[in-house]
N, C-alpha and C positions, 0 to 999 in steps of 0.2 A: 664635067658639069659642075658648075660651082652650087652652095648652098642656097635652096629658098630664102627669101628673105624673110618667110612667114607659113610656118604652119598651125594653124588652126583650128581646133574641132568644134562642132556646132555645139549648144546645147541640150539638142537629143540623142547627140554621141554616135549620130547615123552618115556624118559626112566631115571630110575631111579638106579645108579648105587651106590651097598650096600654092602659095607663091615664088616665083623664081623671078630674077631679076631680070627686068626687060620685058618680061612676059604678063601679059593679064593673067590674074589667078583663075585656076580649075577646084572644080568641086570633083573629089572622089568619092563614092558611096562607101561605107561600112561592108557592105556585102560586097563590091568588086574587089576591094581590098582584101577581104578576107579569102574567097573564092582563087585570087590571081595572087596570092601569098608566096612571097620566092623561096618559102619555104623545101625541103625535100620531101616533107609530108604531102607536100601539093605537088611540087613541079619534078617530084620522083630523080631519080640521078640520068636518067634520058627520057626526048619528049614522049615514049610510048610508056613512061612508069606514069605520066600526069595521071593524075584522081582530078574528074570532076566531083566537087564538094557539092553537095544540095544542101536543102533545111536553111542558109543562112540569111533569110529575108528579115531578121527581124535580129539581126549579129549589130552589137555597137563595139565602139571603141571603148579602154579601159583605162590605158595610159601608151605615152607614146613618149619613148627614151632616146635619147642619140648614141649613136654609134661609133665612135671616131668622130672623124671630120666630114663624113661621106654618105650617112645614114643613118635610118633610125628605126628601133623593133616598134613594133606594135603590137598592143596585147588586147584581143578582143574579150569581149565576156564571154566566151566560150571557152576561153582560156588559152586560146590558141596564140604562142606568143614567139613560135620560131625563124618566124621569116625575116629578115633583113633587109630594110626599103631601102637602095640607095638613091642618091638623087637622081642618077641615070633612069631609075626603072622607076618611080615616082614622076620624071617627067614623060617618060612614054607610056606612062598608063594614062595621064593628062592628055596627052596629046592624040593617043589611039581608042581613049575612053567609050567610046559609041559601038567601034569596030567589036574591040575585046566584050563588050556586055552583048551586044548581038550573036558571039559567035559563042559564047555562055549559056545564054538562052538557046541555040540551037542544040547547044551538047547536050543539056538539062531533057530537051524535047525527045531526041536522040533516042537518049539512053531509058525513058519513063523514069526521070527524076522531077523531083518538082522541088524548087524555092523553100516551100514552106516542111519539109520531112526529109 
């Protein structure tokens, strides 16, 4: 996957706007971002360690650095800043965006987590 031509963050630091070349741009939210973090704090070292995260409805962006040639961290105001976006997993959260936050919202449901705690 080569690099976006354009990332972007809004002014209220809640959406993350990504361009890849050839592609119309996607808006990623603040909270799926931080929620779907390829972090290990999140996606644990196998998919039965994943942590659904709740409370992060109201999580913005802080800064967002490049990684190599390949990626870039993101550090939310929660401080949370270990996860490593590459372009690979930036485009398929783009692309899977609707799927991944419905099936978020069902685990949230699930488990009696909520968004906002």
């Amino acid at each position: 996957m080569t690099a976006p031509k354009e990332l972007r963050v809004s002014k209220d630091r809640k959406l993350l706007s990504v361009t890849f070349p050839s592609h119309q741009p996607f808006e990623l939210p603040a909270e799926l971002l931080r929620v779907a973090s390829p972090s290990a704090e999140v996606q644990g070292h196998s998919p039965d360690q994943r942590v659904t995260v709740p409370g992060k409805r109201n999580v913005a962006i802080l800064k967002i650095e490049p990684v190599g040639n390949y990626a870039v961290r993101i550090t939310f105001d929660d401080f949370h800043d270990t996860g490593i976006f590459t372009w690979n997993y930036l485009h398929t959260l783009g692309h899977e965006r609707d799927e991944r936050w419905n099936a978020y919202l069902a685990e949230l449901a699930e488990k009696g987590l909520s968004r906002d705690r």
